[in-house]
Structure formats: C-alpha cells, structure tokens
C-alpha positions, -999 to +999 in steps of 0.1 A: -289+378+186-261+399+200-268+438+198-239+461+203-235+499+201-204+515+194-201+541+216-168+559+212-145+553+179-117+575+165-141+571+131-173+583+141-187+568+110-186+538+132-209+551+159-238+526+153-257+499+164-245+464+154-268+437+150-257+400+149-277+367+145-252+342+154-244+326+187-206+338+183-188+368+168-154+379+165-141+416+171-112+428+157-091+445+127-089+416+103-116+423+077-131+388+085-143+394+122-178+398+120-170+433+134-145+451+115-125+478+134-092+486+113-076+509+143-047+507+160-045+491+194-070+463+181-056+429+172-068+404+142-095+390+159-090+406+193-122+394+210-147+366+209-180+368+223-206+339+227-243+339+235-246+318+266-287+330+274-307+358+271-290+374+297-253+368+292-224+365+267-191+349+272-163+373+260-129+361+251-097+375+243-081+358+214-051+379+200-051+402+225-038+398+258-065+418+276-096+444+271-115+463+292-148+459+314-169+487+327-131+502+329-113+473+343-092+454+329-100+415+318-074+389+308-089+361+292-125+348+296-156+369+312-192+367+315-214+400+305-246+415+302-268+440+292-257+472+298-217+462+301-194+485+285-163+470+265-132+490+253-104+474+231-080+498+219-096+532+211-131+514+206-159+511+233-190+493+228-222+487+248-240+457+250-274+465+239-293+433+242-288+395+236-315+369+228-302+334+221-342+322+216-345+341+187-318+327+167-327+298+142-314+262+149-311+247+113-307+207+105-278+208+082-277+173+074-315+170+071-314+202+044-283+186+026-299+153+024-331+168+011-312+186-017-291+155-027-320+137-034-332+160-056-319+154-081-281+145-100-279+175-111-270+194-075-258+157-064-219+166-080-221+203-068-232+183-037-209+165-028-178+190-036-192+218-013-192+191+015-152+179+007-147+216+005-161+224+037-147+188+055-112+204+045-120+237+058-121+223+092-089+202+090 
C-alpha cells in the first residue's frame, strides 16, 4: 500500500489522503495515472513511484525532467520514506505510510486455468481476454 496526502494544491478539493494497493503508481495530469492532477506544471504521467519495502518507495520521473524532495530538486530516480515531502508543479504530497506486506500476491495463471476449466462457456470469452491482453503488451 502506498498512502499519500496532498498537502498543498491550487484545488483544495484535492487536499486528501490517497490510498493505493498496488506496488506501483503513476502521478500525473493524464486521466489514467492512478493519481489524477490536471494542473499545470504537471506532465502526463510525471512521476512513478514503486514499493520497494515497508520502509521505502522508488520514485521516478517519467515525463518530467525533475520534481522536488523535501525542497530539493531530483532528476531521475530516488528512494523515499515516510514522512518525505514531494512537489511537482503546484502539487505537494506527503508520504503517509507504505506497506508492501499487505498487498495481495495473486496466481494469475493458476485463477485463469481454474476458470477455463470450468466450463466452454467462459472457455471462448477465455481465451480472447488473454489475446487481448498478450497484445496489450506488444
């Protein structure tokens, strides 16, 4: 889990805690980062952070060139933890907490397998998700 706080915004509707239960999330102005913040200043997807432990995350710039630290600047990979203070563009957000053990490992392959043999009937939906998805990550 990766628990932020937004801290300062120039929509103070924003100001709120942000919960996340993956191991990676995206920050940025494009609606499909797992944090949405449509101001300017902020790229696309302007930063990537990763769960390395309980005790630190790995944060990235992707379309941005730099963000900022506990007010210094950072150009390209950093390690943080609880308590750290990010800023991109107008935006600053605290890291709250992060807790890697609590996130679920799931067997995808076991779960698909168990639901092909279920039956023909999911069998065709089946299989087209999974071309789907193969092309997806071409």
């Amino acid at each position: 889990m990766i628990f932020l706080e937004i801290l300062n915004s120039p929509d103070k509707d924003f100001l709120a805690p942000y919960e996340f239960y993956f191991k990676t999330i995206s920050i940025g102005s494009s609606k499909r980062s797992n944090l949405y913040l449509p101001f300017p200043g902020i790229k696309n997807y302007h930063l990537k952070l990763s769960l390395i432990n309980d005790n630190k995350v790995a944060v990235k710039n992707i379309d941005a060139k730099h963000y900022y630290s506990n007010g210094k600047k950072i150009e390209g990979e950093k390690l943080h933890t609880v308590g750290d203070i990010l800023k991109i563009g107008p935006v600053e957000l605290k890291i709250i907490q992060l807790n890697l053990s609590i996130i679920p490992v799931t067997d995808y392959k076991k779960l698909f397998q168990e639901a092909y043999e279920r039956g023909s009937q999911t069998e065709f939906f089946l299989e087209q998700l999974e071309k789907e998805l193969n092309n997806l990550e071409d």
